[in-house]
C-alpha positions as CSV (number, residue, x, y, z in Angstrom):
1,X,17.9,-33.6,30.7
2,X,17.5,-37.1,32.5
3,X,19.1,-38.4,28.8
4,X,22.5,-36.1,30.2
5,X,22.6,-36.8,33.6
6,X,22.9,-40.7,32.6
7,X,25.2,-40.0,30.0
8,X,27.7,-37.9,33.0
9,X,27.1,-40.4,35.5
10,X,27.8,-43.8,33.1
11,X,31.1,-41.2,31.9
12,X,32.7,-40.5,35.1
13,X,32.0,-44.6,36.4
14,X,34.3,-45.8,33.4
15,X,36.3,-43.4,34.0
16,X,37.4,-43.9,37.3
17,X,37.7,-47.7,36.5
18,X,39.5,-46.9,33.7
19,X,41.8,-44.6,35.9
20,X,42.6,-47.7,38.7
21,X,44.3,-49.3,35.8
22,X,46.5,-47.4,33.4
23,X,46.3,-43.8,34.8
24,X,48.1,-41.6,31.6
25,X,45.4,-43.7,29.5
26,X,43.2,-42.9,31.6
27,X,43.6,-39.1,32.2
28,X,43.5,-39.1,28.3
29,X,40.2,-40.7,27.9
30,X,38.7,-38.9,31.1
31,X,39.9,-35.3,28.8
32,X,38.0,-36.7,25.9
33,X,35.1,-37.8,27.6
34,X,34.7,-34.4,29.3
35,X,35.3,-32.3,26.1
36,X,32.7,-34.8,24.5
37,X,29.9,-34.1,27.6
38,X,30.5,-30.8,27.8
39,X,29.8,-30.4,23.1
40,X,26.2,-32.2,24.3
41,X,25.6,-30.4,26.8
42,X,26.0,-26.9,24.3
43,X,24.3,-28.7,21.9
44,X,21.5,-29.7,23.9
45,X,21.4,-25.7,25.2
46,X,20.9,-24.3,21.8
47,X,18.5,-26.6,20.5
48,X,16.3,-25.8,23.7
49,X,17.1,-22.2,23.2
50,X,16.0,-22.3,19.7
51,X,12.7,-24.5,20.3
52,X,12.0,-21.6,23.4
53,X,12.4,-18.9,20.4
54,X,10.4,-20.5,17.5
55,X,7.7,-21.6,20.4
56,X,7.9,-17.8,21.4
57,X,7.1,-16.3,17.9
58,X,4.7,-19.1,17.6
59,X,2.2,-18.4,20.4
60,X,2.6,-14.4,19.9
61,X,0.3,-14.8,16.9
62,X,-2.7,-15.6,19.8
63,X,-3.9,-19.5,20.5
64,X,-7.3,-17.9,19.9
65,X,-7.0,-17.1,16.5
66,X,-7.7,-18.7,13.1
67,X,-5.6,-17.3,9.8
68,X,-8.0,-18.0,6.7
69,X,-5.4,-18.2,4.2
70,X,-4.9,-19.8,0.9
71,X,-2.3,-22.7,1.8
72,X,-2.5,-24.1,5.0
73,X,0.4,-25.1,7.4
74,X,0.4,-28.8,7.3
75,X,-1.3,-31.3,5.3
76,X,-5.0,-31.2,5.1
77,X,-7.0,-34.0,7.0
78,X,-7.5,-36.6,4.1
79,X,-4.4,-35.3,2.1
80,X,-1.6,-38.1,2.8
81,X,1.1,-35.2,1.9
82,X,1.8,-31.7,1.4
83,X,-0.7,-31.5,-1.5
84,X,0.4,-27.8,-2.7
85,X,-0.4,-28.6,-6.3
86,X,-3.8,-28.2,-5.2
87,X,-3.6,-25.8,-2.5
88,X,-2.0,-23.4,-4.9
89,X,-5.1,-23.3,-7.3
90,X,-6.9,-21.6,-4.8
91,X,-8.0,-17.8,-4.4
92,X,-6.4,-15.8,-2.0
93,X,-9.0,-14.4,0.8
94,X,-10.5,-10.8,0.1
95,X,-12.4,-8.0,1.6
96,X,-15.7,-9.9,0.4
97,X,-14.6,-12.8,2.9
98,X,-13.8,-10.5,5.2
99,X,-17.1,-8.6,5.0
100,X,-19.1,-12.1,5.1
101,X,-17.2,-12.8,8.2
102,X,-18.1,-9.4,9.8
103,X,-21.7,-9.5,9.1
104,X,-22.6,-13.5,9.5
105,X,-19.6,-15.1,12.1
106,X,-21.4,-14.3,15.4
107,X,-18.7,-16.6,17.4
108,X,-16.0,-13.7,16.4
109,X,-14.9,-11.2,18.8
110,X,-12.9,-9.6,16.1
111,X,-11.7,-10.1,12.5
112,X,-9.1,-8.0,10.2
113,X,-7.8,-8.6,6.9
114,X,-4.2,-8.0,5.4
115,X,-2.5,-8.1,1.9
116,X,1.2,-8.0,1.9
117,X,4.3,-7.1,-0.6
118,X,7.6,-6.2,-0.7
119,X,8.4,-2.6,-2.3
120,X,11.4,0.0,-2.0
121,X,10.8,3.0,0.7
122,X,12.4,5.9,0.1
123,X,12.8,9.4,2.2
124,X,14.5,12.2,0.6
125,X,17.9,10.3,-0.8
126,X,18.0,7.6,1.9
127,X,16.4,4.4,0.8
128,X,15.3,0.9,2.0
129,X,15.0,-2.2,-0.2
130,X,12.2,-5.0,0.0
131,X,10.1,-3.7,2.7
132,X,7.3,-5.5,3.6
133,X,4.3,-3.3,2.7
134,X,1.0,-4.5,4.7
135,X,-2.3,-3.3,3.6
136,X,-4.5,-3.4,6.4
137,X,-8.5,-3.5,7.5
138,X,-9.3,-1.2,10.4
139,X,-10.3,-3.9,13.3
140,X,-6.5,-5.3,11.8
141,X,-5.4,-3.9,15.3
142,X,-8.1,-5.2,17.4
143,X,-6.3,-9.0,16.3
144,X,-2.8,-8.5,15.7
145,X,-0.8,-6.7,19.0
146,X,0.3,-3.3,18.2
147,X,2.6,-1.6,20.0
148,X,3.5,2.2,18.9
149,X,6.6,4.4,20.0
150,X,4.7,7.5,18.7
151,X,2.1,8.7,16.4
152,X,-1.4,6.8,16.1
153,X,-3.7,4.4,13.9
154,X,-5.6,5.2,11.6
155,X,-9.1,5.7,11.8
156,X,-12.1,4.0,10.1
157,X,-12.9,6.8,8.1
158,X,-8.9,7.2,6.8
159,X,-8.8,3.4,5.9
160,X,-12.2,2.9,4.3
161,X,-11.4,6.0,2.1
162,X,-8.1,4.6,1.1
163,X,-6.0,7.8,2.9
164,X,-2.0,8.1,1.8
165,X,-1.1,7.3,5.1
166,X,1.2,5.2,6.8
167,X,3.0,3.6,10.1
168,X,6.4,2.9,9.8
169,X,9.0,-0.2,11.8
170,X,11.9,0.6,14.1
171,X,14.1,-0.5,11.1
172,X,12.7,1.0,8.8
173,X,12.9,4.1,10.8
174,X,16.8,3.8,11.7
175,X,17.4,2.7,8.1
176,X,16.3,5.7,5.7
177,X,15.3,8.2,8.5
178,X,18.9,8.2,10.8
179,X,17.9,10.8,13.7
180,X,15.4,13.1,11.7
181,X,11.8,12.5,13.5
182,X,9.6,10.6,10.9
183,X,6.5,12.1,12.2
184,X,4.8,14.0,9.8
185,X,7.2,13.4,7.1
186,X,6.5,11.8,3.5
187,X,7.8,8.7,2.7
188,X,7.6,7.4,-1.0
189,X,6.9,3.6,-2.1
190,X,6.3,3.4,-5.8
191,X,6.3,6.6,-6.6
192,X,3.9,7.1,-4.0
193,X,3.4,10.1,-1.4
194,X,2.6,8.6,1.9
195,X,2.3,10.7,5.3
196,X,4.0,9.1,8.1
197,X,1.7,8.9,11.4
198,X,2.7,6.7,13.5
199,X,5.9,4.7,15.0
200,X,6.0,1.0,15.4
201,X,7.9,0.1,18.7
202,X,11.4,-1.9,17.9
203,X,9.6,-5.9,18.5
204,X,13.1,-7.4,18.0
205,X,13.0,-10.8,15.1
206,X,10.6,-13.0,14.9
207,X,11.0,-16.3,14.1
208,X,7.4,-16.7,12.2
209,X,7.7,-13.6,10.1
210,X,5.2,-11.5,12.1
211,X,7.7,-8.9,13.2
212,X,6.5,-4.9,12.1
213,X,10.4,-3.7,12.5
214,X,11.0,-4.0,8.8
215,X,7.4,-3.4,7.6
216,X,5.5,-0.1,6.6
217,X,1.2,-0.4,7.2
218,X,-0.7,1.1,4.8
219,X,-5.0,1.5,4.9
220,X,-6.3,-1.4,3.0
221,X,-8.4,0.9,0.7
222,X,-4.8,2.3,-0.5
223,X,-3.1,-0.5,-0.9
224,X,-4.3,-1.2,-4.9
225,X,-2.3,2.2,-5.3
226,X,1.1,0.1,-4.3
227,X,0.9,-3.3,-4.5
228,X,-0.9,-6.2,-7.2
229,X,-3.5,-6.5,-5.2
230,X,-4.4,-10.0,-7.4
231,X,-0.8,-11.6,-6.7
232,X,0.0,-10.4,-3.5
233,X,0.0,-12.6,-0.5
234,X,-3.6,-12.1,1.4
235,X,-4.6,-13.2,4.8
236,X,-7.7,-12.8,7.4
237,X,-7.3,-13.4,11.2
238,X,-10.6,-13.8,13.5
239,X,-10.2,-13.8,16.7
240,X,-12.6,-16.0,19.1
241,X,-15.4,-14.4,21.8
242,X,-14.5,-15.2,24.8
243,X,-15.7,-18.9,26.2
244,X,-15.6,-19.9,22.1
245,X,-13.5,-23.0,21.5
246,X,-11.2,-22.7,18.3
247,X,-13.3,-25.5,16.6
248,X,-16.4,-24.2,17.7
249,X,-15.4,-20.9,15.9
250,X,-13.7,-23.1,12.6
251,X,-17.0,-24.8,12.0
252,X,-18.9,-21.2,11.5
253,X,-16.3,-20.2,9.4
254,X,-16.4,-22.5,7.6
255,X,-20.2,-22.4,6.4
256,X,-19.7,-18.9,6.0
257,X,-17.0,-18.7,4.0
258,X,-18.4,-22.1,1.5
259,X,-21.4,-19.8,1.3
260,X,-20.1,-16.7,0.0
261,X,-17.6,-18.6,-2.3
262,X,-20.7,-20.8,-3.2
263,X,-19.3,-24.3,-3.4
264,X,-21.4,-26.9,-3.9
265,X,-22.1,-29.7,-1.1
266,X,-19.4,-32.3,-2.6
267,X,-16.8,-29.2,-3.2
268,X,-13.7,-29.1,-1.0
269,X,-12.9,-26.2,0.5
270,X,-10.6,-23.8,-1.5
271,X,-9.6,-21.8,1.6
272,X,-7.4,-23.0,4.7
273,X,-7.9,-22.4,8.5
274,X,-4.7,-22.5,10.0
275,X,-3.9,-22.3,14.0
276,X,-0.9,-22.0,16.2
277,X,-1.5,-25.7,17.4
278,X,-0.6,-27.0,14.6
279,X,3.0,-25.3,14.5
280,X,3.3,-26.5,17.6
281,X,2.4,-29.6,17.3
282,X,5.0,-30.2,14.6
283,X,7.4,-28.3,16.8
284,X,6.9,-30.9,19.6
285,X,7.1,-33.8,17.2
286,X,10.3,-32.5,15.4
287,X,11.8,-31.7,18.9
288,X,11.0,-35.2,20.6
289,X,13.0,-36.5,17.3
290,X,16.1,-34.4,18.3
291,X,16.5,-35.4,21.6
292,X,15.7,-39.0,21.0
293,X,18.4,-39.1,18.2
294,X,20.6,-36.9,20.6
């Protein structure tokens, strides 16, 4: 802002020197310059309104949680780049981490696991291509914020036994049921037979991906009916206690997690822990690169 308010004021002061001298010249150039101020200033308005968005979706994933996923967001401390080559050799996080992490993480308040992929949802003859389909622990709920229009989760018992259930997105809803109420109905996804019980509220796009309007949620113990449970993208969020610093909570996780995947002392890791402050921390460094340039 300061970087605008010098540009306007340095503007209108050659301006009206400009003006004492040749005034047609100078009503030209005054046009110009104002047209000119006026495409920074919009400029300057979306990119703030964009890094407000992005920063938005960021933090809504929780400043208090740790993804254990198989790439991780930015370059590893030691790795001088993006080293996906070797990120991409690693296994994707399962129940078994998940389970580890339940039993043996005491710093976690919370923990739930999640293996996504994209399928075609059908009701009746109305259908909706690549859906996200999210396979889902039960404590899933007790991490990630969910907010439903109607119906209810699922229970412990329903998810453990692998129940044909589901909870469907606003768009998903608008898209293949129209007005009909989805409650109770059955939906298919590869062929399958899943009973609708529950309604996500419409959460409107998210920048980060983490939007459930275009995603269907399945029990966890279903999911190997639906989706390739070995190539399908897998995840496990863990939520801090309260008074438990992020790094605090990274360093249990990561004994743990070396422990149960039983790497040797010299090993590196073959799992990531990612964290919103690192987004964000790009964010503010790609941000303070616009509005230098700008």
């Amino acid at each position: 802002m300061k970087i605008i308010l010098r540009i306007i004021g340095e503007s209108f002061v050659l301006a009206w020197n400009s003006l004492k001298g040749n005034k047609l010249r100078s009503i030209l150039s005054l046009l110009s310059i104002t047209v000119g101020i006026f495409s920074i200033i919009a400029v300057f308005t979306m990119v703030d309104s964009f890094r407000n968005k992005i920063t938005s979706s960021v933090e809504s994933l929780g400043d208090d949680v740790i993804f254990i996923q198989k790439m991780p967001w930015a370059p590893e401390e030691g790795d001088e780049e993006y080293a996906w080559w070797k990120y991409f050799q690693r296994p994707h996080p399962d129940m078994k981490d998940l389970k580890a992490i339940e039993k043996r993480v005491s710093s976690a308040e919370s923990s739930g696991y999640a293996i996504a992929g994209t399928r075609k949802v059908r009701y009746l003859n109305s259908e909706m291509n690549d859906v996200v389909v999210l396979g889902v622990s039960y404590h899933y709920a007790d991490v990630q914020k969910l907010n439903l229009l109607s119906g209810r989760y699922f229970t412990e018992a329903e998810v453990n036994g692998g129940r044909p259930l589901v909870i469907v997105g606003a768009t998903v809803v608008e898209e293949i049921f129209g007005n009909t109420e989805p409650l109770g109905k059955i939906i298919k996804v590869k062929g399958r037979n899943l009973r609708v019980i529950g309604v996500f509220e419409k959460e409107g796009e998210s920048m980060v991906g983490n939007s459930h309007d275009e995603r269907v949620v399945i029990p966890v113990g279903y999911a190997n009916q639906i989706l390739n449970m070995k190539r399908a993208e897998s995840f496990i969020m863990v939520k801090a206690k309260p008074g438990i610093s992020n790094a605090m909570l990274k360093n249990e996780l990561i004994s743990v997690l070396r422990a149960v995947r039983k790497l040797s002392p010299k090993a590196d890791n073959t799992f990531a822990l990612n964290e919103t402050s690192v987004v964000l921390n790009q964010l503010d460094m790609l941000f303070g690169i616009v509005n230098i340039v700008g």
